[in-house]
Steps between C-alpha positions, in 0.01 A plus 500: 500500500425518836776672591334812293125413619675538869692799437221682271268423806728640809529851266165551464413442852774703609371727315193525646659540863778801379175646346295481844797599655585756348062629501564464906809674591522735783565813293789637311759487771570122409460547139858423377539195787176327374607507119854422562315183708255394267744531191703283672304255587366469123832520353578132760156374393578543136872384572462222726355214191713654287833406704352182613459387169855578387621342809359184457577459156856393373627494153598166330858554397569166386670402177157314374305798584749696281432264250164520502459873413737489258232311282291755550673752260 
């Protein structure tokens, strides 16, 4: 859950900066630069928990795991 609370917190305030950034830039000379930047940059923000959580987790592929799911149906 914290995970989420972490990653839901780093969007919105990246947010925020893309947002000023993009209310500050220089004109429209750097237009396609500054979104192809800032998407980036959110698309690794919203990336980076997801991966780290997949990373860190590995799947139980023992037999009594197997077992246990099985009981489930």
């Amino acid at each position: 859950m914290d995970s989420l609370k972490e990653m839901i917190v780093s969007v919105c305030t990246l947010s925020l900066v893309i947002g000023i950034v993009h209310a500050i830039k220089p004109g429209e000379k750097f237009e396609k630069q500054i979104r192809l930047f800032t998407a980036c940059l959110f698309l690794m923000a919203v990336l980076s928990p997801v991966l780290d959580i997949s990373k860190n987790s590995e799947p139980d592929w023992s037999y009594e795991a197997a077992e246990n799911t099985e009981e489930l149906y």
